[in-house]
DRENPALUM-393439 format. One record per atom (N, C-alpha, C): residue in one letter; residue number from 1; x, y, z; atom name. Coordinates in nm, 2 decimals. Each point is the difference from the previous one (the first is absolute). Layout:
N
type seq u v w atom
A NUM X Y Z CA
...
***
This chain:
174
type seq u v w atom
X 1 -5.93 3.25 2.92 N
X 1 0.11 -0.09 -0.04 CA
X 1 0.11 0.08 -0.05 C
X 2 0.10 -0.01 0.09 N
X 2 0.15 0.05 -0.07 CA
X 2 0.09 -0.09 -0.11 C
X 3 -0.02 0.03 -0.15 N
X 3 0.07 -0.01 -0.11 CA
X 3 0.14 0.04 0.01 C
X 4 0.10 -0.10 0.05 N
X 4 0.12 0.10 0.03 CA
X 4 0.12 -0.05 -0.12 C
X 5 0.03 0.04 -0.08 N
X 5 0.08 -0.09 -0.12 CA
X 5 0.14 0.07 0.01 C
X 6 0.09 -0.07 -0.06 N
X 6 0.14 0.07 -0.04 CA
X 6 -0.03 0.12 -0.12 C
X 7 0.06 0.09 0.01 N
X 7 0.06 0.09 -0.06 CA
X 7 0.09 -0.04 -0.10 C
X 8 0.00 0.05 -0.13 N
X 8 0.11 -0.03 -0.08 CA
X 8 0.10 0.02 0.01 C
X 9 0.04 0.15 0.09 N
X 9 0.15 0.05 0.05 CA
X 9 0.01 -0.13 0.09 C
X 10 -0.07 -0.07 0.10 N
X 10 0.03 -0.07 0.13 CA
X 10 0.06 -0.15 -0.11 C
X 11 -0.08 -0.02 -0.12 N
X 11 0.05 -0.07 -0.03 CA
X 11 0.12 -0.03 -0.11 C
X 12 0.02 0.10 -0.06 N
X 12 0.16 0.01 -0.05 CA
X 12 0.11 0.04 0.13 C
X 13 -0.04 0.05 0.10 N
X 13 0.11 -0.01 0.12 CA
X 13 0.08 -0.12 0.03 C
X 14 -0.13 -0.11 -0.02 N
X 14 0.01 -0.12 0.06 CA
X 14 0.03 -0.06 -0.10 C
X 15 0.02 0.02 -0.11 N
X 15 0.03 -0.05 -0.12 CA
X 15 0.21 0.03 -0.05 C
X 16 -0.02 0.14 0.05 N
X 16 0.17 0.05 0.01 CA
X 16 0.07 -0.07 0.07 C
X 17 -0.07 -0.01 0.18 N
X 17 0.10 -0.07 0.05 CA
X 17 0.03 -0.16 0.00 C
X 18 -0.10 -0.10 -0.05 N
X 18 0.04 -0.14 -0.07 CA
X 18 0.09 0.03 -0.11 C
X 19 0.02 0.08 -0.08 N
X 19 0.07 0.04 -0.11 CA
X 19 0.15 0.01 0.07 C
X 20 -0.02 0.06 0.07 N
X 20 0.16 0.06 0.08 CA
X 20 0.06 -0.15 0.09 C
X 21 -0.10 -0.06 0.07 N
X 21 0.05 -0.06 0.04 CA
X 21 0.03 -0.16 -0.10 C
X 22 -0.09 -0.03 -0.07 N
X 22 0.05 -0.10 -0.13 CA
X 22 0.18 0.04 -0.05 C
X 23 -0.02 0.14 -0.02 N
X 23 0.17 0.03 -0.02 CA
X 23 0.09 0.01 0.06 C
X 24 -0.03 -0.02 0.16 N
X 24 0.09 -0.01 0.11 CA
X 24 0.07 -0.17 0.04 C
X 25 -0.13 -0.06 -0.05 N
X 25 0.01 -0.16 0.03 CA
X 25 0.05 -0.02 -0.15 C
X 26 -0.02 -0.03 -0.10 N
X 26 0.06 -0.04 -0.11 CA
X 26 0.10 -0.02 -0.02 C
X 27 0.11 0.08 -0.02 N
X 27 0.14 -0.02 0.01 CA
X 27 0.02 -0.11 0.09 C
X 28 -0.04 -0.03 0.13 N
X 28 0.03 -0.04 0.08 CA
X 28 -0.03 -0.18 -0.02 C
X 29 -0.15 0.00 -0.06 N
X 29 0.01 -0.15 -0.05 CA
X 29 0.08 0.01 -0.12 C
X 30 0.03 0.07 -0.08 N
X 30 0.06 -0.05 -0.10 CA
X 30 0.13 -0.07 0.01 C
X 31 0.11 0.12 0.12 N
X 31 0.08 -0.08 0.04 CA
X 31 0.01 -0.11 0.08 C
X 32 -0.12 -0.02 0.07 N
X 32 -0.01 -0.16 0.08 CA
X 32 0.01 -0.08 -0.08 C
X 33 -0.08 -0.03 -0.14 N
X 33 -0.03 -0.03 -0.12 CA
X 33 0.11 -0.11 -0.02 C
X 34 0.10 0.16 -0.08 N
X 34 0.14 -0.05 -0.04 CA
X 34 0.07 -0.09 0.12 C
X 35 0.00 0.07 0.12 N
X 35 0.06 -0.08 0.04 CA
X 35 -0.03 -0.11 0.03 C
X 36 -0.09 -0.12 0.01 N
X 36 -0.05 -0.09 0.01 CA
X 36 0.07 -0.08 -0.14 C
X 37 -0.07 0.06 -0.11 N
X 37 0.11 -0.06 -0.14 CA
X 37 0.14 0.01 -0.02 C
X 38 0.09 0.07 0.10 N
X 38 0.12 0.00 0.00 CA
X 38 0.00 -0.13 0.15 C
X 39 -0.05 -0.01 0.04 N
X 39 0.03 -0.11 0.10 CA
X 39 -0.02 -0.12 -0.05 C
X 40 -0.09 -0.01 -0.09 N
X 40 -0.04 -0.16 -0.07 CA
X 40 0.15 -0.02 -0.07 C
X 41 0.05 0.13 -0.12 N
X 41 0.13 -0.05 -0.05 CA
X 41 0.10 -0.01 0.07 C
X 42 0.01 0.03 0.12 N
X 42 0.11 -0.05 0.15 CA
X 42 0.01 -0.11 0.01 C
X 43 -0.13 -0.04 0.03 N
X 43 -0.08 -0.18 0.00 CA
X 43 0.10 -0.07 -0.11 C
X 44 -0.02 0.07 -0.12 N
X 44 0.04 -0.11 -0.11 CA
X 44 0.15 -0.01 -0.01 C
X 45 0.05 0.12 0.02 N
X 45 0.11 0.01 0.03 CA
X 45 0.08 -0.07 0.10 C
X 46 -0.02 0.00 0.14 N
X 46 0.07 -0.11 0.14 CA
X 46 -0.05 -0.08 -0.12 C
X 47 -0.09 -0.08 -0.06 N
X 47 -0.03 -0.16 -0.04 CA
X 47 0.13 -0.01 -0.07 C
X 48 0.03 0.08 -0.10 N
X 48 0.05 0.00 -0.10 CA
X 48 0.20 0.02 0.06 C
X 49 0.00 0.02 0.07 N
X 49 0.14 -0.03 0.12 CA
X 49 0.01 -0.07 0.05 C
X 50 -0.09 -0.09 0.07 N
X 50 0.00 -0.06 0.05 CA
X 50 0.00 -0.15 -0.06 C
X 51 -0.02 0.03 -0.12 N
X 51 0.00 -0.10 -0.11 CA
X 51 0.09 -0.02 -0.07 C
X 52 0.10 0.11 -0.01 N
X 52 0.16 0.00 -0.02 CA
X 52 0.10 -0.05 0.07 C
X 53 -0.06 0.07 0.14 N
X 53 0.09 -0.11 0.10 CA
X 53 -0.02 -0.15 0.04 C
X 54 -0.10 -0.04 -0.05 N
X 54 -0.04 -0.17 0.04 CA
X 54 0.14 -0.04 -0.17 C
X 55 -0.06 0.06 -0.13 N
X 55 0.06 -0.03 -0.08 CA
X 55 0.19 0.00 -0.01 C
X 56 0.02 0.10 0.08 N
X 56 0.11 0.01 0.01 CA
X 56 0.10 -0.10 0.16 C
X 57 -0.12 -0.03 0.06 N
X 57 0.04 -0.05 0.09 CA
X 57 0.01 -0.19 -0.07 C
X 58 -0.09 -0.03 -0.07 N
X 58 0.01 -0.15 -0.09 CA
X 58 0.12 0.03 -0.13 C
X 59 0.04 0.10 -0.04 N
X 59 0.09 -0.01 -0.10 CA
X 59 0.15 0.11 -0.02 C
X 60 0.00 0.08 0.13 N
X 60 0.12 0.03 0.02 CA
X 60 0.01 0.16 -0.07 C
X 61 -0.13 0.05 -0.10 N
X 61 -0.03 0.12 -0.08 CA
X 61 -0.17 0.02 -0.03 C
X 62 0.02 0.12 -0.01 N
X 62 -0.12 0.07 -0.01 CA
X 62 -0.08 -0.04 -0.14 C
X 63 -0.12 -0.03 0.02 N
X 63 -0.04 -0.03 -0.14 CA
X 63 0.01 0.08 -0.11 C
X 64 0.08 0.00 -0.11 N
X 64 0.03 0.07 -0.12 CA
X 64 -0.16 -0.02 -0.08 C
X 65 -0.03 0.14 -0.03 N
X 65 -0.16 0.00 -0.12 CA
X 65 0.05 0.02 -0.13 C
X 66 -0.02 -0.12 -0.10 N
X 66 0.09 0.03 -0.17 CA
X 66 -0.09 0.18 -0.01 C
X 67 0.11 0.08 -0.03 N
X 67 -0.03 0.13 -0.10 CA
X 67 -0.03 0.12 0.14 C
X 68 0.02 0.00 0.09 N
X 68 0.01 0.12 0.07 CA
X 68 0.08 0.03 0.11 C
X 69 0.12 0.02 -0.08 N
X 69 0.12 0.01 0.09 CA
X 69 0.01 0.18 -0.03 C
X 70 0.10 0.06 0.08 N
X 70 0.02 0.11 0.02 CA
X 70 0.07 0.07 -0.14 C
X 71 -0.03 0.11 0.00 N
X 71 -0.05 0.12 0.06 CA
X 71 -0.16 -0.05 0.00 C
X 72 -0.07 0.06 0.09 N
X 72 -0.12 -0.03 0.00 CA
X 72 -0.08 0.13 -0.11 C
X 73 -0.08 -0.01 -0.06 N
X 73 -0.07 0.14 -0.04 CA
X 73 -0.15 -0.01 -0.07 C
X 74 -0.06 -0.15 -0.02 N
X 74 -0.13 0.01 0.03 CA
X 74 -0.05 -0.20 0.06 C
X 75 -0.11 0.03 0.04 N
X 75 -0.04 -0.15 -0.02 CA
X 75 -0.11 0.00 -0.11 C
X 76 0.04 -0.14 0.00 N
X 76 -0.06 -0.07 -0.14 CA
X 76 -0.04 -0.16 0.00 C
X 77 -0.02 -0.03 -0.13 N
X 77 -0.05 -0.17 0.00 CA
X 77 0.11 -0.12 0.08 C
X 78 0.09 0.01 0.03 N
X 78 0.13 -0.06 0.08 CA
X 78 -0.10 -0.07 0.10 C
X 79 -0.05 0.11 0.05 N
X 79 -0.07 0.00 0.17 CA
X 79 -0.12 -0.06 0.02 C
X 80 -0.04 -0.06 -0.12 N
X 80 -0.13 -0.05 -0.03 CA
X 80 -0.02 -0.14 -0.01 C
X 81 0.12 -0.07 0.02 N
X 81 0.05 -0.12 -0.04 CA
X 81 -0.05 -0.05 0.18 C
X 82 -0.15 -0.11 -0.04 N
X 82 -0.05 -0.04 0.17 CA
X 82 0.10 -0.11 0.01 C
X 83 0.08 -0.08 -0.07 N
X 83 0.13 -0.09 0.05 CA
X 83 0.08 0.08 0.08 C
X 84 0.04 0.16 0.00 N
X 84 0.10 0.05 0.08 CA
X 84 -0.07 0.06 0.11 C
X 85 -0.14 0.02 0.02 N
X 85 0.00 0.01 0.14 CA
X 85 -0.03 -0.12 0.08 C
X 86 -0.05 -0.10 -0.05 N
X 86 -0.02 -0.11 0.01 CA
X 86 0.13 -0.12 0.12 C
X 87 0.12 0.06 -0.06 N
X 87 0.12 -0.04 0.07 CA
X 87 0.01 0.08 0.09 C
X 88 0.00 0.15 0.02 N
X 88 -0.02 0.05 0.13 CA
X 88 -0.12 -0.02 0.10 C
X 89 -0.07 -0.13 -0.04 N
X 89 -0.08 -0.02 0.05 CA
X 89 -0.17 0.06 0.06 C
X 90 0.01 0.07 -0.12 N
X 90 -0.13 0.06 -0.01 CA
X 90 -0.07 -0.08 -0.09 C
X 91 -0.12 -0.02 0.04 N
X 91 -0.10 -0.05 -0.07 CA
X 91 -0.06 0.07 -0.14 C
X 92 -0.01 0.12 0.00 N
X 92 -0.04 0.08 -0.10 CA
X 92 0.09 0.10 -0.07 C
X 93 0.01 0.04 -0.10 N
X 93 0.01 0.14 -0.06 CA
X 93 -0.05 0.12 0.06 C
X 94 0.07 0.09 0.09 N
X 94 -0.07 0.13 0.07 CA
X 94 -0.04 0.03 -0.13 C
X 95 0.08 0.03 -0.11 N
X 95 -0.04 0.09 -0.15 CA
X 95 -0.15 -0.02 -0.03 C
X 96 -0.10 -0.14 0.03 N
X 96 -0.06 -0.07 -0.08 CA
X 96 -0.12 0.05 0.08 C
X 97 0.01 0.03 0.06 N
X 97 -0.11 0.06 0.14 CA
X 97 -0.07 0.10 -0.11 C
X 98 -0.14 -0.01 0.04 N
X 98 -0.11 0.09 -0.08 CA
X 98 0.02 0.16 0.08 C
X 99 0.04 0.01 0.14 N
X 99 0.02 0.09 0.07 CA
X 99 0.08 0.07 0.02 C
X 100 0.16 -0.04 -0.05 N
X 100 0.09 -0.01 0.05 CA
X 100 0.04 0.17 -0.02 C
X 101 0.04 0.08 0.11 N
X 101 0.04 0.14 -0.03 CA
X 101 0.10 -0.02 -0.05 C
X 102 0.15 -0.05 0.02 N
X 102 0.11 0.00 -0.02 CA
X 102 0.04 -0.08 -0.09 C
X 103 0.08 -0.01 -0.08 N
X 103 0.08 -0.09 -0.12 CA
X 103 0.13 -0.07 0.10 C
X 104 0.04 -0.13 0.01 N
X 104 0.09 -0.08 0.05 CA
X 104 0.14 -0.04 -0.11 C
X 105 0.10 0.01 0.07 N
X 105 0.12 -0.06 -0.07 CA
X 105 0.11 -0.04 0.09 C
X 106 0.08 -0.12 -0.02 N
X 106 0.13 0.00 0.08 CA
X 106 0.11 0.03 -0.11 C
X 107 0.10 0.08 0.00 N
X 107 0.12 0.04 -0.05 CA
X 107 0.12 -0.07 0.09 C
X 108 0.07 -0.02 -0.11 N
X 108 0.17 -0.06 0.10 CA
X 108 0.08 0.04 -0.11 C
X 109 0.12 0.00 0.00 N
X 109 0.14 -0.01 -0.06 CA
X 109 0.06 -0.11 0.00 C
X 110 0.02 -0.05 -0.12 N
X 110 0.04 -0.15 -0.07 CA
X 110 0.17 0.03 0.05 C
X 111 0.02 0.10 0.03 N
X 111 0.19 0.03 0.08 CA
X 111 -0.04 -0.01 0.14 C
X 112 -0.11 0.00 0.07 N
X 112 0.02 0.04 0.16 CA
X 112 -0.12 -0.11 0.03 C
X 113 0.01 -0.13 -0.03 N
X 113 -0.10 -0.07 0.07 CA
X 113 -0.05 0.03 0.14 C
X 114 0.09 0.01 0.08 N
X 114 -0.05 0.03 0.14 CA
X 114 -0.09 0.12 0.01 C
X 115 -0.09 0.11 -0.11 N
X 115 -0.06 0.08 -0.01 CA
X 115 -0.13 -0.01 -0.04 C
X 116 -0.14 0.07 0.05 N
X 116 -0.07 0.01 -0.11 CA
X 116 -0.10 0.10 0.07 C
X 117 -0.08 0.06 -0.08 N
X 117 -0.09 0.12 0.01 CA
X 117 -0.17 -0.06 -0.03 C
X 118 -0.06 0.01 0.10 N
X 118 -0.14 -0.05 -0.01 CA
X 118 -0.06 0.16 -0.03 C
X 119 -0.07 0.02 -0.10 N
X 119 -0.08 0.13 -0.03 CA
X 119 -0.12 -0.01 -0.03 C
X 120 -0.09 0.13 0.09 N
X 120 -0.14 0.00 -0.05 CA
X 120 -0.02 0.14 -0.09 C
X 121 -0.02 -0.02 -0.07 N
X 121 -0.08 0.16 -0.08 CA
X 121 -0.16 0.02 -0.01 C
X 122 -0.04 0.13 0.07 N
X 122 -0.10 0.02 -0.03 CA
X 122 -0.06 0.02 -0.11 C
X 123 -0.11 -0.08 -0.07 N
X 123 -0.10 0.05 -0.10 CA
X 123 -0.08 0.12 -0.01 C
X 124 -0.04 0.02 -0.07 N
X 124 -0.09 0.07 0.00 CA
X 124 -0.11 0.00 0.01 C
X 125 -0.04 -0.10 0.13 N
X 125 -0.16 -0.05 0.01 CA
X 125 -0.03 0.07 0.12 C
X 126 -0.10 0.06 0.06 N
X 126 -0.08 0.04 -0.09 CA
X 126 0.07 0.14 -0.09 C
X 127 -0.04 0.03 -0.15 N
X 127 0.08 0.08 -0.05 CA
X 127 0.00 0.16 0.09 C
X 128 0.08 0.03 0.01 N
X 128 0.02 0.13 0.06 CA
X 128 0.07 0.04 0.09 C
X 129 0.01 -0.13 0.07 N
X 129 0.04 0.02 0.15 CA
X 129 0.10 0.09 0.04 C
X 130 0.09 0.02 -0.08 N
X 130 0.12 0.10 0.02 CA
X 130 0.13 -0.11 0.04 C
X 131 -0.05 -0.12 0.02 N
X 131 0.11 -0.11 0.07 CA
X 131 0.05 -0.13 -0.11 C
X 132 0.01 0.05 -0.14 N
X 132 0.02 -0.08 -0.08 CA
X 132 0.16 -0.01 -0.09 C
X 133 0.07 -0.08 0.00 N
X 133 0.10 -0.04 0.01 CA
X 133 0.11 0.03 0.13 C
X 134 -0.05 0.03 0.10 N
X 134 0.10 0.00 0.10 CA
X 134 0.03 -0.11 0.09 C
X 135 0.12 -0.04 0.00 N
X 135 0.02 -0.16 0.10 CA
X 135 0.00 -0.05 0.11 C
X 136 -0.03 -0.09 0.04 N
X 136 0.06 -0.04 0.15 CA
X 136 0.09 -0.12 -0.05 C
X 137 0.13 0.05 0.03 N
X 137 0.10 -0.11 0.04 CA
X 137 0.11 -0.08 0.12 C
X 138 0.01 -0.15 -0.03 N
X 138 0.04 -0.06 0.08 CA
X 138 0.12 -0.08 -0.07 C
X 139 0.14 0.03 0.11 N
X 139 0.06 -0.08 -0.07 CA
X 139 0.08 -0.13 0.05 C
X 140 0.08 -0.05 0.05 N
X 140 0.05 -0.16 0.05 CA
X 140 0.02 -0.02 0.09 C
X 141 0.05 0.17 0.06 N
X 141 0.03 0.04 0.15 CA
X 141 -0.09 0.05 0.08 C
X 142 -0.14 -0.01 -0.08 N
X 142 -0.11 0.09 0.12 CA
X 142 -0.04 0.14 -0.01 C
X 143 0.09 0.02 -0.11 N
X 143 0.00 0.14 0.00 CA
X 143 -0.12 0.09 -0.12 C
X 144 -0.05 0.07 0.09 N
X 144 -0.13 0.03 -0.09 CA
X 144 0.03 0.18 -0.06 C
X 145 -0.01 0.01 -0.16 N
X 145 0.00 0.08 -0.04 CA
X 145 -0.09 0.07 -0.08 C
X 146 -0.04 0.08 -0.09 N
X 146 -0.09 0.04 -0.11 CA
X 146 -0.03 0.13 0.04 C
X 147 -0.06 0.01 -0.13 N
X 147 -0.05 0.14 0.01 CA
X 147 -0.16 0.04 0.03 C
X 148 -0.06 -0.10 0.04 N
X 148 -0.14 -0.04 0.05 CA
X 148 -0.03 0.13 0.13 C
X 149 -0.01 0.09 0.03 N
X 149 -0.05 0.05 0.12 CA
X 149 -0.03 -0.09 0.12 C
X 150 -0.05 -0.12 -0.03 N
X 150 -0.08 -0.04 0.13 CA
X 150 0.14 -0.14 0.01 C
X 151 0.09 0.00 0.00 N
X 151 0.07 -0.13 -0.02 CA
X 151 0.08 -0.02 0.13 C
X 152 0.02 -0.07 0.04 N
X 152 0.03 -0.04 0.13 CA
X 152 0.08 0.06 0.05 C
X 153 0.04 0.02 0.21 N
X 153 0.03 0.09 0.00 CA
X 153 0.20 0.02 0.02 C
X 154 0.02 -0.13 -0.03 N
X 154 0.14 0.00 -0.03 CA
X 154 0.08 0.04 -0.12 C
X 155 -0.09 0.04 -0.08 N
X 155 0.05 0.03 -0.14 CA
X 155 0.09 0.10 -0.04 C
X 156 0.07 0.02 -0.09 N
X 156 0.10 0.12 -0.01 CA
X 156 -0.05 0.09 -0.07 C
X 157 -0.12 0.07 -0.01 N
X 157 -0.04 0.10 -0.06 CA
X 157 0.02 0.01 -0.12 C
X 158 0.03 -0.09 -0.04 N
X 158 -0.02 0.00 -0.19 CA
X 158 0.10 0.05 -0.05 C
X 159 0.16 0.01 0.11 N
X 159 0.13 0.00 -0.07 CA
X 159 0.07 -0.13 -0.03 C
X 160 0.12 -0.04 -0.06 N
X 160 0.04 -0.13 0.01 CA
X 160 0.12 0.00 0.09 C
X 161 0.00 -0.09 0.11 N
X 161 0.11 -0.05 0.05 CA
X 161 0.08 -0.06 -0.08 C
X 162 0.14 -0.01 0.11 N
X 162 0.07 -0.11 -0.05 CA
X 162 0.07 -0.05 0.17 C
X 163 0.00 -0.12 -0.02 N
X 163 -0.04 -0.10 -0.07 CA
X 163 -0.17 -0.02 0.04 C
X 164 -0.03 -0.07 -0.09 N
X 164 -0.05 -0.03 -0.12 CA
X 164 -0.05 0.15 -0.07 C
X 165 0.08 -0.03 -0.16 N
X 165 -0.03 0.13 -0.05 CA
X 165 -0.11 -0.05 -0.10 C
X 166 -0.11 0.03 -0.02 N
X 166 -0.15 -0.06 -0.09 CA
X 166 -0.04 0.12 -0.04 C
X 167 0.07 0.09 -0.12 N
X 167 -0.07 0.12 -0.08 CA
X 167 -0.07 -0.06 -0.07 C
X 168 -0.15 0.11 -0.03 N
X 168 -0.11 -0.04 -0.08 CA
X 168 -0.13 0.05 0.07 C
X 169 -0.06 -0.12 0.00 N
X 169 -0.16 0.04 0.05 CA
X 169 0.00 0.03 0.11 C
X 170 0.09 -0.06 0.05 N
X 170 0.01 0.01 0.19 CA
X 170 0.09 0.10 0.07 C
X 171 0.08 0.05 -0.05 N
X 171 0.07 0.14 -0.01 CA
X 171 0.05 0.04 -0.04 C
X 172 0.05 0.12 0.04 N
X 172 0.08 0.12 -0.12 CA
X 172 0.18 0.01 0.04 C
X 173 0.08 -0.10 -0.08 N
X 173 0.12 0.08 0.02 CA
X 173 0.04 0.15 0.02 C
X 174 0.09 -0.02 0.08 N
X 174 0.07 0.15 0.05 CA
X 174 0.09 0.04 -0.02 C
***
């Protein structure tokens, strides 16, 4: 009867190369990962446009949110208020979500009704990620900006145009 068993060398060989290859695939899901949660705040985002335009198309201006007008520079409780997404016609608070990667806000200027900035910021769930406070934004014209890596692919690379000039979370004057 031939006893024929692995070898310890045969089996740390085989042990190195799952090692090697776990580190060749990883990065790789990690960024599928993100990008999947940067697609969901896209999601909320068109809703959240498209909820300005029904609103603005019944009253002639973009919905004003009391307390977060421009300059933008963080979000906060303003955004939390489920009556104001409620009129853009969302059912829920994204904020309120047990899951939610991103933090939600609409910003306008109480001078430029015809304006406003839909913004996601990344949390820090899970902690570490390396993707936490960076944005995906959207603003009245379609136009998507932030400093998110994964954010859509019309975006202006996280400088600020003009027009629409939106310094802050969504990008860096120049």
């Amino acid at each position: 009867m031939n006893n024929r068993a692995f070898t310890l060398t045969e089996i740390l060989i085989a042990l190195a190369v799952l090692g090697i290859l776990a580190a060749l695939i990883t990065p790789h899901f990690t960024g599928s990962v993100e990008q999947g949660r940067a697609s969901g705040a896209v999601g909320i985002l068109n809703a959240v446009w498209q909820g300005e335009e029904t609103w603005r198309d019944d009253n002639g201006v973009y919905r004003g949110w009391p307390a977060t007008t421009f300059p933008v520079d963080t979000i906060g409780a303003p955004c939390d208020d489920i009556g104001e997404w409620n009129a853009l016609g969302m059912n829920a608070n994204p904020n309120d979500s047990g899951n939610s990667f991103f933090d939600y806000c609409v910003y306008f200027d109480q001078n430029q009704p015809d304006q406003f900035l839909a913004v996601a910021e990344r949390r820090d769930v899970p902690p570490g990620t390396g993707f936490v406070n960076q944005t995906i934004c959207l603003n009245q014209d379609g136009v998507w900006s932030g400093k998110h890596p994964l954010r859509q692919q019309n975006a202006n690379n996280g400088i600020c145009g003009t027009p629409p000039d939106f310094p802050g979370p969504c990008c860096t004057a120049v």
